[in-house]
N, CA, C and O atoms as a GROMACS GRO file, in nm:
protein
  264
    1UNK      N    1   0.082  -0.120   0.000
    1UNK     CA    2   0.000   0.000   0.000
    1UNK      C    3   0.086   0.127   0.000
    1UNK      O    4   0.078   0.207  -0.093
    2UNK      N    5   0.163   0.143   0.095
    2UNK     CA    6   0.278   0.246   0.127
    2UNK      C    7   0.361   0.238  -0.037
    2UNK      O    8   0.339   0.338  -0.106
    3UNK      N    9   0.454   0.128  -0.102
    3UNK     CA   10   0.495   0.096  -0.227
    3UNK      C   11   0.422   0.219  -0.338
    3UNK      O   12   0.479   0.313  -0.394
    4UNK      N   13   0.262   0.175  -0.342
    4UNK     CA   14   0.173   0.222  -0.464
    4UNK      C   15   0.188   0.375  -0.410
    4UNK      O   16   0.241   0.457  -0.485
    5UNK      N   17   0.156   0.404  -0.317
    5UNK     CA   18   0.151   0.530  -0.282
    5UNK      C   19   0.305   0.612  -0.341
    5UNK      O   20   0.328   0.671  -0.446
    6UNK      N   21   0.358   0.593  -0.266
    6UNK     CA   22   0.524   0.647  -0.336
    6UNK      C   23   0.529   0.608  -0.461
    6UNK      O   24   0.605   0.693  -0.508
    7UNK      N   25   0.505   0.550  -0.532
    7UNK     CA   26   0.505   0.505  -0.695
    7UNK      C   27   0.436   0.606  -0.729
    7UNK      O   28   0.482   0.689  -0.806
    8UNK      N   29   0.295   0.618  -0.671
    8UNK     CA   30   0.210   0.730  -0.768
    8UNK      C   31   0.215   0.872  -0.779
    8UNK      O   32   0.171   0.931  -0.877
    9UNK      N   33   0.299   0.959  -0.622
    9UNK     CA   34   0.386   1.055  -0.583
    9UNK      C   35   0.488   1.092  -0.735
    9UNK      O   36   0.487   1.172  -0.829
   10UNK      N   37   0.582   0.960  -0.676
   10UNK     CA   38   0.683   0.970  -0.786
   10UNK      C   39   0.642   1.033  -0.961
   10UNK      O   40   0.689   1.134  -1.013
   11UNK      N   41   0.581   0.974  -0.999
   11UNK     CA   42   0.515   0.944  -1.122
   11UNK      C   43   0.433   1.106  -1.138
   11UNK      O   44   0.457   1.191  -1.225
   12UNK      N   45   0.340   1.114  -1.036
   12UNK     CA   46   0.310   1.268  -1.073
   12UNK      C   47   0.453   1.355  -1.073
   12UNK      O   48   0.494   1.447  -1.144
   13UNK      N   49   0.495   1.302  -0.990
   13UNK     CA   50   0.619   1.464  -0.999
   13UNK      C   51   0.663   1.458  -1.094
   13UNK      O   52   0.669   1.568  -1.151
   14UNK      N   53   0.724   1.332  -1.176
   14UNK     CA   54   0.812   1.289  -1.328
   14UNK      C   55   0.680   1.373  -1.434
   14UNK      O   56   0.745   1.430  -1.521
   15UNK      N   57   0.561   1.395  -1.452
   15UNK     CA   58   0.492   1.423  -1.484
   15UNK      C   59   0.496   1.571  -1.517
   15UNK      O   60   0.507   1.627  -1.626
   16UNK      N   61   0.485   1.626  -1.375
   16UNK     CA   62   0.505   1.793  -1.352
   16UNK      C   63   0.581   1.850  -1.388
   16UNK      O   64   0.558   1.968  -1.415
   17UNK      N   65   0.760   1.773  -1.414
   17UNK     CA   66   0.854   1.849  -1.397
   17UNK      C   67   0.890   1.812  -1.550
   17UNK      O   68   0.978   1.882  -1.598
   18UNK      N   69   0.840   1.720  -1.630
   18UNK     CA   70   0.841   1.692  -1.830
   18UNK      C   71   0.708   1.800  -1.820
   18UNK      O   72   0.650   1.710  -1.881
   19UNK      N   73   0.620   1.889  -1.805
   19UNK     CA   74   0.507   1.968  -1.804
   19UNK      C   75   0.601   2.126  -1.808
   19UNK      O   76   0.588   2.214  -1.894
   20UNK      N   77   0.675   2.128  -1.713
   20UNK     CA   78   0.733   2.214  -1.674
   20UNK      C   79   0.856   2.244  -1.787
   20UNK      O   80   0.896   2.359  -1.800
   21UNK      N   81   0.907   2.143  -1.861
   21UNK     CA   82   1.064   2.136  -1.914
   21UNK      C   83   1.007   2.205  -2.016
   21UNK      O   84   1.068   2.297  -2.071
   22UNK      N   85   0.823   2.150  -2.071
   22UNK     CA   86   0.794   2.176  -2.214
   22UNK      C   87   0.738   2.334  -2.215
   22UNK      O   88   0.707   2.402  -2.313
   23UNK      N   89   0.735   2.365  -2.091
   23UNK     CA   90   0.644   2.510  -2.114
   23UNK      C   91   0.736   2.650  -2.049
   23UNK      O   92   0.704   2.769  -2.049
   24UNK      N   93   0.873   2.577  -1.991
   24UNK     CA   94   0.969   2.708  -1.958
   24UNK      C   95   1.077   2.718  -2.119
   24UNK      O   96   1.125   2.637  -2.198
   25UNK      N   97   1.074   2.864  -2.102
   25UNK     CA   98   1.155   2.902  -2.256
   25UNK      C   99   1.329   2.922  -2.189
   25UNK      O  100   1.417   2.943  -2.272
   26UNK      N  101   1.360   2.916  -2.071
   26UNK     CA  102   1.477   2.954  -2.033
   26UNK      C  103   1.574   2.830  -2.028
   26UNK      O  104   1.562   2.732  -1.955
   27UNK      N  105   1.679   2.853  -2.126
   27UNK     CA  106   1.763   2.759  -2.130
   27UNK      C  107   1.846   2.686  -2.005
   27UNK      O  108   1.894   2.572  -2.010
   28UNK      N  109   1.853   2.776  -1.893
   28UNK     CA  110   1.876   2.715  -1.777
   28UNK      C  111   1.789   2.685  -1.748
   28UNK      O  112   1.758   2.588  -1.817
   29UNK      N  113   1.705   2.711  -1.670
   29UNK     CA  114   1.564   2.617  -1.624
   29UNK      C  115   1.535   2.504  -1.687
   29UNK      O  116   1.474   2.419  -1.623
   30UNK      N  117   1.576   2.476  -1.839
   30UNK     CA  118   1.542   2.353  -1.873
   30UNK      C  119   1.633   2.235  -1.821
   30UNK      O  120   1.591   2.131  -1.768
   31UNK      N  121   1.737   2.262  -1.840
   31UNK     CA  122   1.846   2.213  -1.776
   31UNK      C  123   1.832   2.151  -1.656
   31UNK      O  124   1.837   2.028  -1.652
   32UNK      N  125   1.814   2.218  -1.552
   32UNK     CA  126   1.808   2.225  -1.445
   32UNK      C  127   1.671   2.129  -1.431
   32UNK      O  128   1.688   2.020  -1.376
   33UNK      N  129   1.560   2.158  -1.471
   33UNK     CA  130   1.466   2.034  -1.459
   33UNK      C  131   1.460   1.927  -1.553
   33UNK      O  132   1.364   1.850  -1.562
   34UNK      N  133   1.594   1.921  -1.643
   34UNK     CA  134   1.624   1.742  -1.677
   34UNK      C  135   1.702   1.693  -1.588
   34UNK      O  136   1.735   1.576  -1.608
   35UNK      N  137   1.753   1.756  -1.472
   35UNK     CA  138   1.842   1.702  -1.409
   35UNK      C  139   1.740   1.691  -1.308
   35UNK      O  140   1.721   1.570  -1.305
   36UNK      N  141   1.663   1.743  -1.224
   36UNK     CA  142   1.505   1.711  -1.133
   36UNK      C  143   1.497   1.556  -1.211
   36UNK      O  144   1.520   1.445  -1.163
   37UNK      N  145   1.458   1.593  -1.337
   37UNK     CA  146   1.346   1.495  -1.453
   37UNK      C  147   1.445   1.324  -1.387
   37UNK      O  148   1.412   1.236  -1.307
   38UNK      N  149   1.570   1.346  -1.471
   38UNK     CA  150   1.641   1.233  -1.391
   38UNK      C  151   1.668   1.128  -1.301
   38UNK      O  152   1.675   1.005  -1.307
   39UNK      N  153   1.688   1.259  -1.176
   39UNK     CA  154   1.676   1.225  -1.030
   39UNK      C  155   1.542   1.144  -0.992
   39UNK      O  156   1.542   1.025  -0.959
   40UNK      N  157   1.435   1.221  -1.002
   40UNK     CA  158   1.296   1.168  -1.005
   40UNK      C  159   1.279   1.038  -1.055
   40UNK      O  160   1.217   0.946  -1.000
   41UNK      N  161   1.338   1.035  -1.166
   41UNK     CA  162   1.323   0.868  -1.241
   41UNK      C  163   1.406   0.738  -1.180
   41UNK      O  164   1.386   0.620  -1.151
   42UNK      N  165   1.537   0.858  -1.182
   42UNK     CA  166   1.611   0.739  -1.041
   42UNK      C  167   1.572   0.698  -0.939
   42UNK      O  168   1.645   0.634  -0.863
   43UNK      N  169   1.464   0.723  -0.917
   43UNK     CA  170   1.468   0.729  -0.742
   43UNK      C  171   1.306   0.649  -0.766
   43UNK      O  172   1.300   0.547  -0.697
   44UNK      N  173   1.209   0.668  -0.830
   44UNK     CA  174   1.119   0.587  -0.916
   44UNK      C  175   1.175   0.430  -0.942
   44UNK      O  176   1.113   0.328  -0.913
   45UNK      N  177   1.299   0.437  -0.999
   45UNK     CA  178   1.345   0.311  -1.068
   45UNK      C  179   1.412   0.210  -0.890
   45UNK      O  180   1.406   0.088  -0.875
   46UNK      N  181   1.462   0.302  -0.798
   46UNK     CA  182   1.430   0.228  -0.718
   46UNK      C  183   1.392   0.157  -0.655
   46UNK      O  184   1.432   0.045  -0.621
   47UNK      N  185   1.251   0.253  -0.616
   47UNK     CA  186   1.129   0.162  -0.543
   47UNK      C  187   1.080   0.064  -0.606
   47UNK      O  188   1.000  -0.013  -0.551
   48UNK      N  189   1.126   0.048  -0.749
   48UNK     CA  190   1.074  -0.051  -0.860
   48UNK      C  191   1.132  -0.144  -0.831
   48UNK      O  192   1.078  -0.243  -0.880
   49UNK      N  193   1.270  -0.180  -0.740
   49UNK     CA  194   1.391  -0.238  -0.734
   49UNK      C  195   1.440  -0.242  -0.793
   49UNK      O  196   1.471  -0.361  -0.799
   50UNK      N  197   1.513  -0.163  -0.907
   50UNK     CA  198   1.605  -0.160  -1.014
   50UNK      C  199   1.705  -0.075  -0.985
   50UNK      O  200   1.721   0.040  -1.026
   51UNK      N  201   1.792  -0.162  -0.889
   51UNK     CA  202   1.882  -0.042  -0.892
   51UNK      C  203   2.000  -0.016  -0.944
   51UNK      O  204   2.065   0.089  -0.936
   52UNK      N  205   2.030  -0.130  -1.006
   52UNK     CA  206   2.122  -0.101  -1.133
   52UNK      C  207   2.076  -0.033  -1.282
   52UNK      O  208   2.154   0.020  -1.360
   53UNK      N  209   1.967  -0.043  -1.297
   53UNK     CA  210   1.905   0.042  -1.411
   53UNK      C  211   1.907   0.230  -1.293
   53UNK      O  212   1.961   0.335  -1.328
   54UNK      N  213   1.858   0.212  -1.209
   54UNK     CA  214   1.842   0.356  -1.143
   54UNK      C  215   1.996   0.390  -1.122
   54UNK      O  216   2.031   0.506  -1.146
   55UNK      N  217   2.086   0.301  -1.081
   55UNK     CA  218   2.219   0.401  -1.127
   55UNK      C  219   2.267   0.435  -1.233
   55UNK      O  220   2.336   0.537  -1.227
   56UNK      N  221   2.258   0.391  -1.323
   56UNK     CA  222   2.312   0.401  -1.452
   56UNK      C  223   2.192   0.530  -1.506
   56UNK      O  224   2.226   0.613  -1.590
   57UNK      N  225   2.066   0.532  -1.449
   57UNK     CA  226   1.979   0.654  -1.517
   57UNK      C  227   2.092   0.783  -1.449
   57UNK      O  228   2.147   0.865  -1.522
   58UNK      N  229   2.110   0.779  -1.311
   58UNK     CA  230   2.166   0.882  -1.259
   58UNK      C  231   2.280   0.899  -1.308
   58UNK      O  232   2.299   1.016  -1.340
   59UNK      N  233   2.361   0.835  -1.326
   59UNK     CA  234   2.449   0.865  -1.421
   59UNK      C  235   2.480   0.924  -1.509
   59UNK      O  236   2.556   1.019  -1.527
   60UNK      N  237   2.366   0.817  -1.615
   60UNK     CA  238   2.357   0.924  -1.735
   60UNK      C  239   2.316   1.038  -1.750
   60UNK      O  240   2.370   1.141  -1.793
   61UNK      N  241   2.154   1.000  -1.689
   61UNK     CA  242   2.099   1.143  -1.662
   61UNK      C  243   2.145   1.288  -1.632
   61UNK      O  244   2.132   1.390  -1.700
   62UNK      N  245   2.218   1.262  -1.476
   62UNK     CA  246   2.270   1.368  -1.438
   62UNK      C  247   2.404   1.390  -1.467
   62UNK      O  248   2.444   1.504  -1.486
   63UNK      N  249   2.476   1.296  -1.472
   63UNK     CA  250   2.606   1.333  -1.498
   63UNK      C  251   2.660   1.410  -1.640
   63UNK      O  252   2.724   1.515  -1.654
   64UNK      N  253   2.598   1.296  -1.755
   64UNK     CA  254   2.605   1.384  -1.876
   64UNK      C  255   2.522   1.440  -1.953
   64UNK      O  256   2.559   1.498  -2.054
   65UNK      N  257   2.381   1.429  -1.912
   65UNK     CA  258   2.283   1.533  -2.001
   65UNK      C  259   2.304   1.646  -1.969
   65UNK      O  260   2.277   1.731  -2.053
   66UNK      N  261   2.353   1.686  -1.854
   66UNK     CA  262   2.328   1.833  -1.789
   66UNK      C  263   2.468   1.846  -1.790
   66UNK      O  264   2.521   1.950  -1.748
   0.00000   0.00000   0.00000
């Protein structure tokens, strides 16, 4: 129950913050929320138990998209 709950948290925020990437015009701000966008998914891919897929997102994600 607790699991679904944090899954569905997660999932809105990954939601808000791809909502957010598509409707700010400032090249930093976008930036800055693919690296949110990322984190969020990492941390998603967790609770999924994947946490070799969730390091390697953080990785990529944050280390070299941004």
């Amino acid at each position: 129950m607790i699991d679904t709950a944090i899954n569905i948290i997660l999932f809105v925020m990954l939601v808000a913050t791809a909502l957010a990437v598509v409707r700010t015009k400032s090249l930093f701000a976008i930036v800055m929320l693919a690296g949110v966008f990322s984190l969020l998914s990492a941390l998603l891919l967790v609770t999924l138990d994947a946490v070799d897929v969730a390091f390697t997102e953080a990785a990529v994600g944050a280390g070299i998209s941004t």
